[in-house]
C-alpha positions in Angstrom: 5.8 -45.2 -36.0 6.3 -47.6 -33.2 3.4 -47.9 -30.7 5.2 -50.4 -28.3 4.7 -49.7 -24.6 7.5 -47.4 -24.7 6.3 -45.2 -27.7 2.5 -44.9 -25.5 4.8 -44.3 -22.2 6.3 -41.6 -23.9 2.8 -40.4 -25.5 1.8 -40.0 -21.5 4.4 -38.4 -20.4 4.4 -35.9 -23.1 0.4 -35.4 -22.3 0.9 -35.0 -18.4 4.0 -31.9 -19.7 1.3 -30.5 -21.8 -1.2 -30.4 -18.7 1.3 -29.3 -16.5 2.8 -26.4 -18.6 -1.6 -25.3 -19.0 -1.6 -25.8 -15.3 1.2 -23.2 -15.0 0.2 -21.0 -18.0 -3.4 -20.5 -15.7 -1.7 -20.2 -11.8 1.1 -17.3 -13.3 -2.5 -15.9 -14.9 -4.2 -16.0 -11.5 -0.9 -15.0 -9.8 -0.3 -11.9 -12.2 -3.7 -10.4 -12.0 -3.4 -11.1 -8.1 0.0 -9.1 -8.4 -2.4 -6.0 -9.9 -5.1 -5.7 -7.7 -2.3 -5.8 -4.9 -0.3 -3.3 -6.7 -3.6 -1.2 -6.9 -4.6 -1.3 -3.6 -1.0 -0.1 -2.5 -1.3 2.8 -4.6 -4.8 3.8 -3.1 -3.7 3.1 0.7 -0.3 5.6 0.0 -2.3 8.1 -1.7 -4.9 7.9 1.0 -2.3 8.1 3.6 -0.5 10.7 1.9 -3.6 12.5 2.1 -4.1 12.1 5.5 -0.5 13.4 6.2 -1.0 16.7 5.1 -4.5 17.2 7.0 -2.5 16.2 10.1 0.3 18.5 9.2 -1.8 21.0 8.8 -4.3 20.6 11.5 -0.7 20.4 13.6 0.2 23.8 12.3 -3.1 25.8 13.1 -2.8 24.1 16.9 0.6 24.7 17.1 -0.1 28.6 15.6 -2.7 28.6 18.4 -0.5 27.5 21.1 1.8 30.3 20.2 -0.6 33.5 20.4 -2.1 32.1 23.8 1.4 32.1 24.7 1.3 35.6 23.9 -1.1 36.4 25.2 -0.1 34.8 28.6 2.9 36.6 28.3 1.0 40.4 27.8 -1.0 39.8 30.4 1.5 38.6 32.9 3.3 42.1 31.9 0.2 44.4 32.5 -0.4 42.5 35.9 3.5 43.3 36.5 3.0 46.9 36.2 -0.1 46.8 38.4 1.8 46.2 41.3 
């Protein structure tokens, strides 16, 4: 085996790949298990929103129900007073 300046060139360059590839191996590691703790957060914040939804929906219903039989009962009393006079 030659070990002339450009065999130990070479032997460098093939060492700084190596660290660069473990360099890369380690950020798509970091970058992956960032990718799942985002992934898991979204799913919490829509099922929490999605939660939310409905209570509103429903809380809109009951006021909405609400607002319909005191419009009824507007309405029934504005008749009685009708006939009164």
């Amino acid at each position: 085996m030659d070990n002339g300046p450009e065999s130990q060139q070479l032997h460098r360059r093939i060492t700084e790949l190596e660290e660069k590839v473990e360099h890369l191996r380690v950020s798509r590691r970091v970058l992956m298990n960032l990718l799942e703790k985002v992934e898991r957060e979204k799913g919490g914040l829509v099922t929490r929103l999605e939660l939310e939804n409905k209570k509103l929906q429903m809380n809109n219903s009951r006021f909405a129900k609400n607002l319909l039989s005191k419009n009824r009962q507007i309405i029934e009393l504005k008749a009685k007073m009708n006939e009164r006079v």
